[in-house]
C-alpha positions in Angstrom: 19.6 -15.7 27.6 17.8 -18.2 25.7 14.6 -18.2 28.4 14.6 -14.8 28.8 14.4 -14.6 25.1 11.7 -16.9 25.1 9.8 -15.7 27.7 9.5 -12.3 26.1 8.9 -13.0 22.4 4.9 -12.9 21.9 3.0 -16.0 21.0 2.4 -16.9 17.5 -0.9 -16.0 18.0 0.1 -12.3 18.6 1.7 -11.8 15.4 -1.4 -13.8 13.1 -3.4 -10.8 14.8 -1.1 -8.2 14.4 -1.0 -9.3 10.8 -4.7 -9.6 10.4 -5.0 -5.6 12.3 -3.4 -4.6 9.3 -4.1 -6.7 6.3 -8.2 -7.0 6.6 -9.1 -2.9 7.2 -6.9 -2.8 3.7 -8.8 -5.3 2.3 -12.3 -3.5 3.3 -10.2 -0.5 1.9 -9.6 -1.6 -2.0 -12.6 -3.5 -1.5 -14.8 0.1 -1.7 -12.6 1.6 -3.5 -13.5 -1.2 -6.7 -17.1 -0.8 -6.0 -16.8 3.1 -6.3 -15.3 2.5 -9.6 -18.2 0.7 -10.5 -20.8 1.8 -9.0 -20.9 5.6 -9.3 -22.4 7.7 -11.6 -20.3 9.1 -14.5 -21.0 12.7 -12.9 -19.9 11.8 -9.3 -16.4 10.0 -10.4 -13.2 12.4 -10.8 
C-alpha cells in the first residue's frame, strides 16, 4: 500500500507549480489593480 501510495503521489515539484499556477496570475492581478488606483484619472475611477 505504502508503494503504491508512493508511486502515485506527484513530485514535490508538481505541487511548487501548482502553487505558483495560482499564486503569481493573483499577484499580476492586485498588482494592476494598485496601479489603477493610482494611476487613473479622477474622471475614469468609479
Amino acid at each position: 500500500m505504502r508503494l503504491w501510495l508512493a508511486d502515485h503521489i506527484p513530485s514535490g515539484a508538481t505541487f511548487v507549480c501548482a502553487a505558483l499556477s495560482l499564486f503569481v496570475p493573483w499577484l499580476i492581478v492586485k498588482i494592476f489593480a494598485a496601479l489603477h488606483r493610482r494611476a487613473d484619472p479622477p474622471w475614469k475611477k468609479t
